[in-house]
MARMIFI-440184 format. One record per atom (N, C-alpha, C): y, z, x; residue in one letter; atom name. Coordinates in Angstrom, 1 decimal. Layout:
<rs>
R      Y      Z      X rotor vokol
R      Y      Z      X     a    CA
...
</rs>
This chain:
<rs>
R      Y      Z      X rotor vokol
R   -1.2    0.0    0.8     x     N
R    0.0    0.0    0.0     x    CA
R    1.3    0.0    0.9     x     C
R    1.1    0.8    2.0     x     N
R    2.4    0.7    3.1     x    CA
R    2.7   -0.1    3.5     x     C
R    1.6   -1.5    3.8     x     N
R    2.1   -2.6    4.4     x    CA
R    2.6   -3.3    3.6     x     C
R    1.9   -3.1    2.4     x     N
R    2.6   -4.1    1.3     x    CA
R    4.0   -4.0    1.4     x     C
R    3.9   -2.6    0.9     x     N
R    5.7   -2.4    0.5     x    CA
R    6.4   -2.9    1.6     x     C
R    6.2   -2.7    2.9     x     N
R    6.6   -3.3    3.7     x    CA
R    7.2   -5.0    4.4     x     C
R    6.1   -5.2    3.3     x     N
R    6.3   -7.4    3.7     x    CA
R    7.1   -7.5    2.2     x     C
R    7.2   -6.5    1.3     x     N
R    8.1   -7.0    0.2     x    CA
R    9.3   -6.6    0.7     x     C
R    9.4   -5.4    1.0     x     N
R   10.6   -5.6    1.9     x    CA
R   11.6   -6.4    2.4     x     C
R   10.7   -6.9    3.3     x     N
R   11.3   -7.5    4.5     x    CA
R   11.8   -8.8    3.8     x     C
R   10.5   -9.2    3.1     x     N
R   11.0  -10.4    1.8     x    CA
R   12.2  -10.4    1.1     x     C
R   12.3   -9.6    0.7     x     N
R   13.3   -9.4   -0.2     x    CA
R   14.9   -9.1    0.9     x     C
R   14.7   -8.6    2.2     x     N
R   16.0   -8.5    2.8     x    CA
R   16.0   -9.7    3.4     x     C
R   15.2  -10.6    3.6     x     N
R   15.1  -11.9    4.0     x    CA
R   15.7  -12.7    2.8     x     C
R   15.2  -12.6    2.2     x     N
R   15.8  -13.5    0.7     x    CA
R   17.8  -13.1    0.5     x     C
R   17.8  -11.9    0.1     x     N
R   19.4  -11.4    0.1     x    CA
R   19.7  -12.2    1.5     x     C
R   19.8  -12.2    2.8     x     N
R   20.3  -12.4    3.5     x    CA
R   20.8  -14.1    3.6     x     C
R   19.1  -14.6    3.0     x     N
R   20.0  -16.3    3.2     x    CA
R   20.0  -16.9    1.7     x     C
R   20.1  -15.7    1.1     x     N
R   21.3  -16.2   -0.2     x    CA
R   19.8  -16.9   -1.1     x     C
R   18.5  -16.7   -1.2     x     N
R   17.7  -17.7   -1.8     x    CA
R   17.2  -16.0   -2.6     x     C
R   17.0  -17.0   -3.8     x     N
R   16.7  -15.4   -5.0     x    CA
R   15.3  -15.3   -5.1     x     C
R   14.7  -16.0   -5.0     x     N
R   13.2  -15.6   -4.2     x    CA
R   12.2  -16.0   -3.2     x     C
R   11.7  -14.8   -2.0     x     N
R   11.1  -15.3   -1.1     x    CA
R    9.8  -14.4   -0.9     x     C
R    8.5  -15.0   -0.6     x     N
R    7.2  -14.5   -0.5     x    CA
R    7.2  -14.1    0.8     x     C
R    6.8  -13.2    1.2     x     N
R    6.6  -12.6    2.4     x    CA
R    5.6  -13.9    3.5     x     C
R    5.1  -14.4    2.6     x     N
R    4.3  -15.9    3.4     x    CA
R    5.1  -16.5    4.1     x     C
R    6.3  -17.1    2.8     x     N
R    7.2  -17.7    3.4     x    CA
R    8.2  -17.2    4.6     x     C
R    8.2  -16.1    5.0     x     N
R    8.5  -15.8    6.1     x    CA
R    8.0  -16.7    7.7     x     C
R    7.3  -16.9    7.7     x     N
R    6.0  -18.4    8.4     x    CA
R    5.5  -16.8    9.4     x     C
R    4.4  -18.0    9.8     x     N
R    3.8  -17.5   10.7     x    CA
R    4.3  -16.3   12.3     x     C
R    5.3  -16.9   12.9     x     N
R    6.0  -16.4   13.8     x    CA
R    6.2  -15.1   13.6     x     C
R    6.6  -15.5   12.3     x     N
R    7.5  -13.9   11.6     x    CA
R    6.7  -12.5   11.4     x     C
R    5.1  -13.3   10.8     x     N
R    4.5  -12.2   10.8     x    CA
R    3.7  -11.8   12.1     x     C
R    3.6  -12.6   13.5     x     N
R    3.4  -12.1   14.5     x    CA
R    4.3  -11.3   15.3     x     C
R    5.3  -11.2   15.4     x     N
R    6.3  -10.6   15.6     x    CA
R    6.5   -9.8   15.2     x     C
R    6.5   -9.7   14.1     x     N
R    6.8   -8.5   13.2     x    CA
R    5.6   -7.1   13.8     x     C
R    4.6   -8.0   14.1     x     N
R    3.0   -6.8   14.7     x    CA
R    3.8   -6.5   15.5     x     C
R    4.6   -6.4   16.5     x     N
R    5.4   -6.1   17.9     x    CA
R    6.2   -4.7   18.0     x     C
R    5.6   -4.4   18.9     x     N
R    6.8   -3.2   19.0     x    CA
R    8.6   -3.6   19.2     x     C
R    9.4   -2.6   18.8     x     N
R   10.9   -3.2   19.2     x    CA
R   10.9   -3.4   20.0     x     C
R   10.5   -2.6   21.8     x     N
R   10.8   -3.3   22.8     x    CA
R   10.2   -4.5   23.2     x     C
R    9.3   -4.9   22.6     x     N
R    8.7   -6.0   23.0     x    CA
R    9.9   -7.3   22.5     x     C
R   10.2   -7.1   21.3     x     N
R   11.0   -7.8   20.7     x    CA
R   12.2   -8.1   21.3     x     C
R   12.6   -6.5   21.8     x     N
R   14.4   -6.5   22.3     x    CA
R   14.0   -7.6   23.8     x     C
R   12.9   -7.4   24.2     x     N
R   12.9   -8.1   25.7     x    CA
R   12.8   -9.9   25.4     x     C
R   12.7  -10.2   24.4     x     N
R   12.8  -11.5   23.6     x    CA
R   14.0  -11.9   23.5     x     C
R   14.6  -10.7   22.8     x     N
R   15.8  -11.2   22.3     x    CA
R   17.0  -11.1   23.2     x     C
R   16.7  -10.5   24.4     x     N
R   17.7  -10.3   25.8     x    CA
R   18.0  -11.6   26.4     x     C
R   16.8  -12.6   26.3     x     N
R   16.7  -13.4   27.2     x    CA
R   17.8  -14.7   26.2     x     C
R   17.7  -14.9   25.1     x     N
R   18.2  -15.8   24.6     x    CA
R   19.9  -15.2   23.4     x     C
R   19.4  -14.7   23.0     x     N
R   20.4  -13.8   21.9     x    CA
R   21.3  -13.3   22.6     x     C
R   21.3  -12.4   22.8     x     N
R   22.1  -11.4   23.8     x    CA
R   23.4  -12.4   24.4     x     C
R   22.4  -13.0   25.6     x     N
R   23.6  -14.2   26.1     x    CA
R   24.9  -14.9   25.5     x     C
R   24.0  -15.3   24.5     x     N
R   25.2  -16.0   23.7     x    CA
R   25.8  -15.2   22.9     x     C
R   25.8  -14.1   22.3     x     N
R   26.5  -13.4   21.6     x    CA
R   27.7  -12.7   22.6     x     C
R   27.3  -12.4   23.8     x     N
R   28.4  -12.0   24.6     x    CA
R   29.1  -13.1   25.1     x     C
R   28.6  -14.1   25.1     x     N
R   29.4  -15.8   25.3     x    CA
R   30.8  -15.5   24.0     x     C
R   30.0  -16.0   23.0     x     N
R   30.6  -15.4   21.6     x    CA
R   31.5  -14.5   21.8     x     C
R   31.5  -13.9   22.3     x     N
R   32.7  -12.3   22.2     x    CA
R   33.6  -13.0   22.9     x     C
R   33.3  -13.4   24.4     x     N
R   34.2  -13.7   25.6     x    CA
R   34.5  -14.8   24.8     x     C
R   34.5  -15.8   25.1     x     N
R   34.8  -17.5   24.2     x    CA
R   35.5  -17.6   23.1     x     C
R   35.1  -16.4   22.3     x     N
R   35.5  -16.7   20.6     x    CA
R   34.9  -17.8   20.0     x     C
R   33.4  -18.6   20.6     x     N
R   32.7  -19.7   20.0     x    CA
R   31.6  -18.7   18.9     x     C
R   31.0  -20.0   18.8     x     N
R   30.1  -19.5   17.8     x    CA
R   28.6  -20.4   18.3     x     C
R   28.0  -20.0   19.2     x     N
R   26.7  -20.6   20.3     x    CA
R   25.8  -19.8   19.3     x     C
R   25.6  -19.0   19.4     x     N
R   24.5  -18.1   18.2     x    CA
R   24.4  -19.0   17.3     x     C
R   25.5  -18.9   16.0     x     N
R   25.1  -19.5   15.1     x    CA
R   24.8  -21.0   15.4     x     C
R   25.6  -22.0   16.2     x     N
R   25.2  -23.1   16.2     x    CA
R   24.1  -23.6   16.9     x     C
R   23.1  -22.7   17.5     x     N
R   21.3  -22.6   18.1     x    CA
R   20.6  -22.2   16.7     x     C
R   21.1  -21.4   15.6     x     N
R   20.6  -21.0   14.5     x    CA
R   20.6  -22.0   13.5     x     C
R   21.4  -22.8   13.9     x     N
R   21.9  -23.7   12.6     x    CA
R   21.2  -25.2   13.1     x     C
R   21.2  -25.1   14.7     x     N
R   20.0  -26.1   14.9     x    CA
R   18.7  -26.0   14.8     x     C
R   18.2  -24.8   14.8     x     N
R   16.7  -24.2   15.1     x    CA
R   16.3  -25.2   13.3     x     C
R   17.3  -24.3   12.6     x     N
R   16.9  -24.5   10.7     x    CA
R   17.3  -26.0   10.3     x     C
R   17.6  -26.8   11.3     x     N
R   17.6  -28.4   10.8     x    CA
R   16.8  -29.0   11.7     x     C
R   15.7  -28.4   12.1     x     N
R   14.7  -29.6   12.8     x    CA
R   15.3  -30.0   14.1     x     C
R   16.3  -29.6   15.0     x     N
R   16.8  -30.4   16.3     x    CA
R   18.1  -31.0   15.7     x     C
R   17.9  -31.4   14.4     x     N
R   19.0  -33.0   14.2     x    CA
R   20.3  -32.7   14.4     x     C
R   21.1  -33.5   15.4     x     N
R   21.9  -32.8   15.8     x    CA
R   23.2  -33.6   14.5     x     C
R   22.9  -34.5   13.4     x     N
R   23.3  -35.2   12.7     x    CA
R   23.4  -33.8   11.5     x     C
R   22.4  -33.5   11.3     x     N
R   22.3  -32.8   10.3     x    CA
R   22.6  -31.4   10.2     x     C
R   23.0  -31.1   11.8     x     N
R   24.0  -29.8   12.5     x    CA
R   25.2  -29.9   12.4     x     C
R   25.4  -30.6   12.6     x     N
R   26.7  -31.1   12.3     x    CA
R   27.3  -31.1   11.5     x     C
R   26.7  -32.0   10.5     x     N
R   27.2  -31.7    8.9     x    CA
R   26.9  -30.1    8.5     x     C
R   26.3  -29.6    8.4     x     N
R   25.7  -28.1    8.1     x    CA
R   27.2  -27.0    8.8     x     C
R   27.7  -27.3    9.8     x     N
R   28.4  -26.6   10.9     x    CA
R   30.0  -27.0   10.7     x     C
R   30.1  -28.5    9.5     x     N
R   31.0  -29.1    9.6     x    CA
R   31.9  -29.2   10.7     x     C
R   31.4  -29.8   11.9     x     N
R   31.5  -30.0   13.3     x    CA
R   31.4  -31.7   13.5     x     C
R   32.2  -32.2   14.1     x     N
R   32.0  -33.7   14.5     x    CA
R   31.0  -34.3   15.6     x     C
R   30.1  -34.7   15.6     x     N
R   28.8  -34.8   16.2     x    CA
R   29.1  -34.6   18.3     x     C
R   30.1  -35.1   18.4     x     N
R   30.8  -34.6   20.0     x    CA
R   31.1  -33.0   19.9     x     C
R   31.6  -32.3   18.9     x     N
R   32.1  -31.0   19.7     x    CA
R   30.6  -30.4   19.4     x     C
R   29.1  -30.9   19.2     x     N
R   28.2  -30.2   18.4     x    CA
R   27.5  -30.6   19.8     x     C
R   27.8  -32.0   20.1     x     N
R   27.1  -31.8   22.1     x    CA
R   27.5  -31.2   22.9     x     C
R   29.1  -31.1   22.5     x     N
R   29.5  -29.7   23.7     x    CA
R   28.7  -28.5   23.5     x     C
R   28.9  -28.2   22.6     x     N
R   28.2  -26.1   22.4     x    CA
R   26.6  -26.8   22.6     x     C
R   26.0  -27.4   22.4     x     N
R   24.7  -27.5   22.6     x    CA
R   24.7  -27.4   24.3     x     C
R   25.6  -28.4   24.5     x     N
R   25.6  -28.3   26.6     x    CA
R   25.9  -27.3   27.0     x     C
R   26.3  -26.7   26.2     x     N
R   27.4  -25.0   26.7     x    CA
R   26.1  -24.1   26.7     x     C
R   25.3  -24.4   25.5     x     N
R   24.0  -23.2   25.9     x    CA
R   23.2  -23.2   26.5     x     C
R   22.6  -24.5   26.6     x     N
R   21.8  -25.1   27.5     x    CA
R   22.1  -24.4   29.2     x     C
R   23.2  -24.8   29.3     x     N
R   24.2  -24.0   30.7     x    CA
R   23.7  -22.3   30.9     x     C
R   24.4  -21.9   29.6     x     N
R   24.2  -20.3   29.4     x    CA
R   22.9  -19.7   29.9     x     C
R   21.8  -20.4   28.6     x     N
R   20.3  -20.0   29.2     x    CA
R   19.9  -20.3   29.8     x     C
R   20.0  -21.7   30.6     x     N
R   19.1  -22.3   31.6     x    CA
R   18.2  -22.7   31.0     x     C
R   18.1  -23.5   29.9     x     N
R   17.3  -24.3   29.4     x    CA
R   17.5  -25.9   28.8     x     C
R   16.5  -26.4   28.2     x     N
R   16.4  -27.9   28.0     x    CA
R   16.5  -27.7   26.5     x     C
R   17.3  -27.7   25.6     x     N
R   16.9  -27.6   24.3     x    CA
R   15.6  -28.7   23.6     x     C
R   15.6  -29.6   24.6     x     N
R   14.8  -30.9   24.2     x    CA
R   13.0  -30.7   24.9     x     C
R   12.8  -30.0   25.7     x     N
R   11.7  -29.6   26.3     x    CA
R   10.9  -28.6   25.6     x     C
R    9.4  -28.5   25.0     x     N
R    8.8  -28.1   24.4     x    CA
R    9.1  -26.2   24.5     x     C
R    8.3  -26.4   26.2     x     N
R    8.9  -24.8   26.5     x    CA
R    9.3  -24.1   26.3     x     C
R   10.8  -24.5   26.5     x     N
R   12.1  -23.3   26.4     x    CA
R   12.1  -23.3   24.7     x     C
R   11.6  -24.5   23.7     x     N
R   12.3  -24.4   22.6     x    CA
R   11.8  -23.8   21.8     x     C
R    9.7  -23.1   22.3     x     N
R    9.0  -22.5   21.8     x    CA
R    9.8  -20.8   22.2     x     C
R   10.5  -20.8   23.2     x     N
R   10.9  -19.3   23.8     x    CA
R   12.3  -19.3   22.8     x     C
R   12.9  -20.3   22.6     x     N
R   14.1  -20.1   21.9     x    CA
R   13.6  -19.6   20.1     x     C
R   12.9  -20.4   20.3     x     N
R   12.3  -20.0   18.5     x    CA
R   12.0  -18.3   18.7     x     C
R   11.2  -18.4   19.4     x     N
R   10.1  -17.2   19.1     x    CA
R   11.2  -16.0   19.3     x     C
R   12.9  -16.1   20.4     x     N
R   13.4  -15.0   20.3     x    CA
R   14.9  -14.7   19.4     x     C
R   14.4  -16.1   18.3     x     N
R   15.4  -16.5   17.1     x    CA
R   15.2  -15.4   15.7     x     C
R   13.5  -16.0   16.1     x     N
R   12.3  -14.7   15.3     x    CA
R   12.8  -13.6   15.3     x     C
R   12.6  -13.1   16.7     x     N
R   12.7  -11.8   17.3     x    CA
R   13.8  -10.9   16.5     x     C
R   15.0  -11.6   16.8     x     N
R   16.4  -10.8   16.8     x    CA
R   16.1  -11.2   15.1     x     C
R   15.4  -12.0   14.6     x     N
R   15.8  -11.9   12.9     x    CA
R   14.7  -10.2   12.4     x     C
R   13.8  -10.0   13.1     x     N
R   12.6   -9.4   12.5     x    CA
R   13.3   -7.6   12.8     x     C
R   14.5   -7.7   13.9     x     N
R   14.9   -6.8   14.6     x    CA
R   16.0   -6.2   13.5     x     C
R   16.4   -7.0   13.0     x     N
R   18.2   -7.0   12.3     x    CA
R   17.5   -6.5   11.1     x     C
R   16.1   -7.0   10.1     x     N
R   16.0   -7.0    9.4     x    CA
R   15.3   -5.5    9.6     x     C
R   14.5   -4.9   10.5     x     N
R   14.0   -3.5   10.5     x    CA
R   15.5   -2.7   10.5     x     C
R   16.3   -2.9   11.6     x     N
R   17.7   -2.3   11.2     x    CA
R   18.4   -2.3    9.9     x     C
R   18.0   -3.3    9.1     x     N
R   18.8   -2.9    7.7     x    CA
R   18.6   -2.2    6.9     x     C
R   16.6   -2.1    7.0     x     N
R   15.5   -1.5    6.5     x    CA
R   15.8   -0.3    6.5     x     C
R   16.3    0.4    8.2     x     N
R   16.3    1.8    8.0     x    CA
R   17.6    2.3    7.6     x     C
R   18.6    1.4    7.2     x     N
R   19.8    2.1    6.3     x    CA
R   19.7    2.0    5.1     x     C
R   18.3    1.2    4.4     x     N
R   18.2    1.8    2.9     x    CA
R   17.8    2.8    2.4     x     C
R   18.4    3.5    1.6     x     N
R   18.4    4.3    1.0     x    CA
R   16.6    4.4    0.3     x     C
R   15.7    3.6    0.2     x     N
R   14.6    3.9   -0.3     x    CA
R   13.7    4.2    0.9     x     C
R   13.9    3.0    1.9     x     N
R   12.9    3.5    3.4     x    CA
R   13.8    3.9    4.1     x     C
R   13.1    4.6    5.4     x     N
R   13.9    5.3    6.6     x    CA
R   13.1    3.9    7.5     x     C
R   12.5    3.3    7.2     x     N
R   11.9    2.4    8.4     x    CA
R   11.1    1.6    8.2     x     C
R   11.0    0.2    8.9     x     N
R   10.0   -0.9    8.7     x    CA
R    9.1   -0.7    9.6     x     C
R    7.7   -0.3    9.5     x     N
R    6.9   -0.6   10.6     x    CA
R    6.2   -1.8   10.7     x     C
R    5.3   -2.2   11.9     x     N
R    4.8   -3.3   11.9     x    CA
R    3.6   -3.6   11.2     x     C
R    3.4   -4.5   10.2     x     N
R    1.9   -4.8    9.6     x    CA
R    2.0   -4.7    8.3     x     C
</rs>
């Protein structure tokens, strides 16, 4: 019953968050629910390597590199369909792409890094979402499973 409540949870703070009025804990995909088995530190060490970076880019810069790696990850690469989504002109959408690329030290186009970029897109989402968890008022905390 604990895990249940648990994946409705996270469903349900997953759903509020991107605005969709209903979401199955399934639909979380696969990633989500491996990650989610993870201890935080395991996760925070995910999310150091890619998140982190750019958010303190973000502070210094006043860009927005986070969201526009997030807004690529959720359109498949397309950098057409980022663009539109980001209402950005398809040139200032290659700059901040070359800007992070720089930052992390990766190939956004290379299998590799884009499996490490997903997995610690996961991470910081499964991390934010146990954080919101423990300021509700019904749970003190999301555990894993």
């Amino acid at each position: 019953v604990a895990g249940t409540l648990t994946h409705a949870r996270q469903a349900l703070l997953s759903a509020h968050r991107s605005s969709k009025l209903v979401l199955a804990y399934e639909d979380l995909g696969l990633y989500f629910a491996a990650l989610n088995a993870l201890p935080d530190e395991q996760l925070q060490s995910l999310q150091e390597r890619i998140v982190v970076p750019l958010l303190k880019a973000d502070q210094v810069g006043g860009s927005d590199l986070l969201e526009t790696l997030l807004s690529y990850l959720a359109h498949n690469r397309s950098t057409a369909k980022t663009a539109q989504a980001l209402y950005l002109h398809r040139n200032t959408l290659s700059h901040r792409l070359n800007r992070l690329e720089k930052i992390l030290g990766v190939d956004l186009r290379g299998t590799d890094d884009f499996i490490d970029i997903c997995l610690a897109a996961k991470a910081n989402e499964v991390l934010e979402l146990r954080r919101d968890a423990s300021k509700s008022p019904v749970s003190t905390e999301l555990s894993p499973g």
